[in-house]
C-alpha positions in Angstrom: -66.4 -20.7 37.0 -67.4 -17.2 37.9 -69.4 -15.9 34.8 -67.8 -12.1 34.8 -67.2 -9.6 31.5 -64.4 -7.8 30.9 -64.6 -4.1 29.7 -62.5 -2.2 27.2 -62.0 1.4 26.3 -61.5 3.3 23.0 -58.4 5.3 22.4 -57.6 7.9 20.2 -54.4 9.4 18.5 -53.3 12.5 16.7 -49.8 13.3 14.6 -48.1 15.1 12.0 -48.6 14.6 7.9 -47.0 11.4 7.1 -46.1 10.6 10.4 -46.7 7.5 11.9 -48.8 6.8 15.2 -49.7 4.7 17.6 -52.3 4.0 20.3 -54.0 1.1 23.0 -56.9 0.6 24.3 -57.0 -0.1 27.7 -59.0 -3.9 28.2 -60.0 -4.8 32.1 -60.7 -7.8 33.0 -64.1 -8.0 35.3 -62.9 -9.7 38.0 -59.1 -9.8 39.5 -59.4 -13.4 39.9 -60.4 -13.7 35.7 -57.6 -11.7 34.3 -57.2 -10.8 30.3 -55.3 -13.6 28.5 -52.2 -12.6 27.2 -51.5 -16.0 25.9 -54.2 -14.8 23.4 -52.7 -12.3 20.8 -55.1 -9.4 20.0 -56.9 -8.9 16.8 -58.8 -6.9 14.6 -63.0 -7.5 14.8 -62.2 -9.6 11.7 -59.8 -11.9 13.2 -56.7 -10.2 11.2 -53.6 -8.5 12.6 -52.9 -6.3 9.7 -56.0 -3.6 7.5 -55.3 -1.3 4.8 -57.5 1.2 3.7 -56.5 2.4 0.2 -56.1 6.6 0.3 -56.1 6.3 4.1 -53.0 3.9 5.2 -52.5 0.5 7.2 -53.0 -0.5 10.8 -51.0 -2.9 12.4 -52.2 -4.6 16.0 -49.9 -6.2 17.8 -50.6 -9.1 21.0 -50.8 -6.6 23.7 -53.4 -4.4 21.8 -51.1 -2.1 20.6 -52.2 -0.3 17.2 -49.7 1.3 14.6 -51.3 3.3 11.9 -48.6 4.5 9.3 -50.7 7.1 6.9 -50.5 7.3 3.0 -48.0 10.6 2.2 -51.1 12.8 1.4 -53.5 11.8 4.1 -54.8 14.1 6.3 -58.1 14.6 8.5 -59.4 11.3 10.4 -58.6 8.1 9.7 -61.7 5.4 9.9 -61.8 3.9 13.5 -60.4 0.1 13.7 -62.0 -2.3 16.3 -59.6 -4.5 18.6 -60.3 -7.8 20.2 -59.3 -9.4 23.2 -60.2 -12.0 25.2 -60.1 -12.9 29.2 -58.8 -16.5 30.9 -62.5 -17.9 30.6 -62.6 -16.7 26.8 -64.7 -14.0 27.1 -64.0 -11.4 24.3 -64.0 -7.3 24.7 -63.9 -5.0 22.1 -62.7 -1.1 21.6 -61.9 1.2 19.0 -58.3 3.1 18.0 -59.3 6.1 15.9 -56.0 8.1 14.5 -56.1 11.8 13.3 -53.5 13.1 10.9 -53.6 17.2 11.0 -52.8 18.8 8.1 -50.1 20.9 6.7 -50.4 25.1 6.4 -48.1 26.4 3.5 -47.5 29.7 2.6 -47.2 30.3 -0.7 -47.5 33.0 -3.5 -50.3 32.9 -6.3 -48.1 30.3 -8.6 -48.1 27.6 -5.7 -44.6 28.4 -4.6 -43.3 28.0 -1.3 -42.5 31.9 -0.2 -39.1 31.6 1.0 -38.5 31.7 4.5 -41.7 30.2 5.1 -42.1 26.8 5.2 -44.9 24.4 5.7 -46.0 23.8 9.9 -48.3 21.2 10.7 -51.2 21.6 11.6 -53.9 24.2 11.0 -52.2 27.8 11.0 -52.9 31.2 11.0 -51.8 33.4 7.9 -48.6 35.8 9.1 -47.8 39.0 7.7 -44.8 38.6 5.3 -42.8 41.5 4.2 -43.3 42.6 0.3 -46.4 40.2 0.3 -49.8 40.9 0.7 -52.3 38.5 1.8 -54.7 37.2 -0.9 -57.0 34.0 0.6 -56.9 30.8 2.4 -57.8 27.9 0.7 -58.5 24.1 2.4 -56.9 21.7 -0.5 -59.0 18.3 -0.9 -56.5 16.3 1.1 -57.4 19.1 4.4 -54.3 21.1 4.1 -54.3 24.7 3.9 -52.6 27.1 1.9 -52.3 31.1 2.6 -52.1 32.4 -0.5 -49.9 35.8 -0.7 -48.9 37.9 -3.8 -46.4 39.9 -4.3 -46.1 43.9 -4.1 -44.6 46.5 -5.9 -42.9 49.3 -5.8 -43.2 51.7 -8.6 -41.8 55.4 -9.3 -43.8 58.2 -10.9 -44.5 61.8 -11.1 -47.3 63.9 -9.6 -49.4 62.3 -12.4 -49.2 59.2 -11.9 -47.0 58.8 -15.1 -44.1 56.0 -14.8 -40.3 58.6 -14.5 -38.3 57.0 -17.8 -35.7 54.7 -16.7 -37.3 53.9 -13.2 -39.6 50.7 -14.0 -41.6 48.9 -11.7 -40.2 46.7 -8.9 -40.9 43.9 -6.9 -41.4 43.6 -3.2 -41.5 46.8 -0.5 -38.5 48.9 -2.2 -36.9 52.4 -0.8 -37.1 55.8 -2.4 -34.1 56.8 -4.7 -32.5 59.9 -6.1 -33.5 60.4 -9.0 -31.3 63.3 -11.5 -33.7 66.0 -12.5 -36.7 65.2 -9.9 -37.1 66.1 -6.4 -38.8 63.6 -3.9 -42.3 64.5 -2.8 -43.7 61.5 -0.4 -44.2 57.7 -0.2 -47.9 56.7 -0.6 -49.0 52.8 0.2 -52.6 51.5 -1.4 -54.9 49.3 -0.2 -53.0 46.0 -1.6 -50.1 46.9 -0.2 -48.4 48.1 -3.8 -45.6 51.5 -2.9 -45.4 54.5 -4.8 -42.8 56.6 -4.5 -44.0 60.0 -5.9 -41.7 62.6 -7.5 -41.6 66.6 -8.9 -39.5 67.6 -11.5 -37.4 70.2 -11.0 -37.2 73.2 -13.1 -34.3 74.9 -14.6 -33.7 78.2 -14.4 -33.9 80.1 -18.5 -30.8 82.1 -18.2 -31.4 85.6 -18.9 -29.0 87.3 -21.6 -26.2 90.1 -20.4 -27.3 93.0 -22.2 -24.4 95.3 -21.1 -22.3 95.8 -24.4 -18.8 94.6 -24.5 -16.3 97.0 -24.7 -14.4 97.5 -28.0 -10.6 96.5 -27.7 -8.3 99.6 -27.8 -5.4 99.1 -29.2 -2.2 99.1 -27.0 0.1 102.1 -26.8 3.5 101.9 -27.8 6.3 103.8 -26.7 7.5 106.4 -28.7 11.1 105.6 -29.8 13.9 108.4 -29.9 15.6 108.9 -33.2 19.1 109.1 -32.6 20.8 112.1 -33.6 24.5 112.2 -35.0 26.2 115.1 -33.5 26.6 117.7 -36.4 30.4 117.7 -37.6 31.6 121.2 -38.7 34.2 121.2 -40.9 36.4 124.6 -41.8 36.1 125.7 -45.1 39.3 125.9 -47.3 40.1 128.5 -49.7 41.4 126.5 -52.8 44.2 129.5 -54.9 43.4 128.4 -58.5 46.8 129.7 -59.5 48.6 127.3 -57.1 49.1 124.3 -58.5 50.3 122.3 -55.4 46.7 123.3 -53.9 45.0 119.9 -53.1 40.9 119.6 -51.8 39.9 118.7 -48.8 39.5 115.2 -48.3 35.5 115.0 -48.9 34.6 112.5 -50.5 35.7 109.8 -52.8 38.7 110.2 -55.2 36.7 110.7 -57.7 34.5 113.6 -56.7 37.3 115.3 -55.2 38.6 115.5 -59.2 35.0 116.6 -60.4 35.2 119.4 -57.5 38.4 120.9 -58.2 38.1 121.1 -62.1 34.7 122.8 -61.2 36.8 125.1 -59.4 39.7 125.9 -61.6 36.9 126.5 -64.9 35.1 129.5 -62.3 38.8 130.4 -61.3 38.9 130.7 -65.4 36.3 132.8 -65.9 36.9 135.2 -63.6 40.6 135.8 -65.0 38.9 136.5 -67.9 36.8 138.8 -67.0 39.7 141.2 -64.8 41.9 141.3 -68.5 38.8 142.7 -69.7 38.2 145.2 -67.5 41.6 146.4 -67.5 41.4 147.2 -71.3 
């Protein structure tokens, strides 16, 4: 029997959160004529096929040398190193190491803990990223080695040239535009040191209207048109002599019945008189 020693090499492997992963060792025998026995399953240094380290996760060898590590849900950083036996054809044992790495998580969230939408968790260690209507706050490296970029939101508020909140325009979140605004006239867009918008306003001034001073004119009173009296044409009518001795004589017809009968006993009482007065005269 030729006294030879067969050599091993450690191996290493790295995966995701949760994942599981899986690595060999490479064993050489020392001489071609003295290979490794694969009639000889491999094993951990202790003899066993299958370790658990609580908080960590299990290992699993299998004959060939092949180790499966399948980490705890949480885990993350380096797992402890597990040592794997095998043996050659004269019984002579080697020994190497399988060391697994589980890389963390990076999340992106706001200053509650919550995942900022459209950003979800990548493995491994990330850089923060510039996230519209966030502003980046700090990084922090959690206990079980992930890491969280911690953003918080910004607002966008509308004031005056004071400063002073315009009534009925309240504060909003995330990176909003300018608005019209009745009774104010945009002035600019001004964006602080954390990122917060303010969109600054004038009010506009109205115009005191000045009184008309002219007097108003008195309403004259419309001119009406002179109406034309209507003239009857004048009737002339020839006068009668009435004989006061002739008793056929009969009055003109000027009047009513009646006053024609008061008109000529009028007459025949003159008529009277003046017969009275000739007899007398002639005496």
């Amino acid at each position: 029997m030729t006294p030879v020693t067969p050599t091993a090499e450690s191996t290493t492997s790295i995966g995701n959160k949760g994942q599981t992963q899986t690595g060999k060792p490479v064993f050489t025998e020392g001489d071609s004529r003295v290979p490794m026995n694969d009639k000889v399953p491999a094993t951990f240094d202790d003899g066993s096929t299958t370790k658990t380290i609580p908080g960590v996760g299990t290992y699993t060898v299998a004959a060939d040398g092949t180790v499966t590590f399948t980490p705890e849900a949480e885990f993350t950083g380096t797992a402890p190193a597990v040592t794997v036996v095998r043996e050659d054809v004269n019984g002579t044992k080697a020994s190497a190491t399988y060391t697994p790495t589980v890389r963390p998580i990076t999340k992106f969230v706001d200053k509650e803990g919550k995942e900022i939408q459209g950003y979800p968790a990548l493995d491994g260690e990330q850089p923060k990223a510039e996230i519209s209507g966030y502003r980046f706050v700090e990084t922090k490296k959690l206990p079980n080695g992930d890491f969280e970029h911690v953003y918080e939101k910004v607002t966008t508020s509308y004031v005056d040239e004071n400063g002073t909140p315009i009534p009925g325009y309240p504060t909003e979140e995330g990176q909003q535009p300018k608005k019209d605004i009745p009774g104010y006239e945009f002035v600019k867009t001004v964006v602080d040191e954390n990122g917060n918008t303010q969109h600054i306003y004038k009010k506009t001034v109205t115009p005191t209207p000045v009184p008309d001073s002219t007097p108003t004119p008195e309403p004259q009173p419309t001119p009406q048109a002179k109406q034309e009296e209507s003239v009857l044409p004048e009737t002339k009518e020839e006068a009668s002599f009435i004989n006061p001795t002739d008793e056929n004589a009969q009055l003109p017809k000027t009047g009513s019945e009646d006053s024609n009968l008061a008109i000529f006993g009028l007459a025949s009482l003159l008529a009277g008189f003046g017969l009275y007065g000739t007899k007398r005269r002639k005496r």
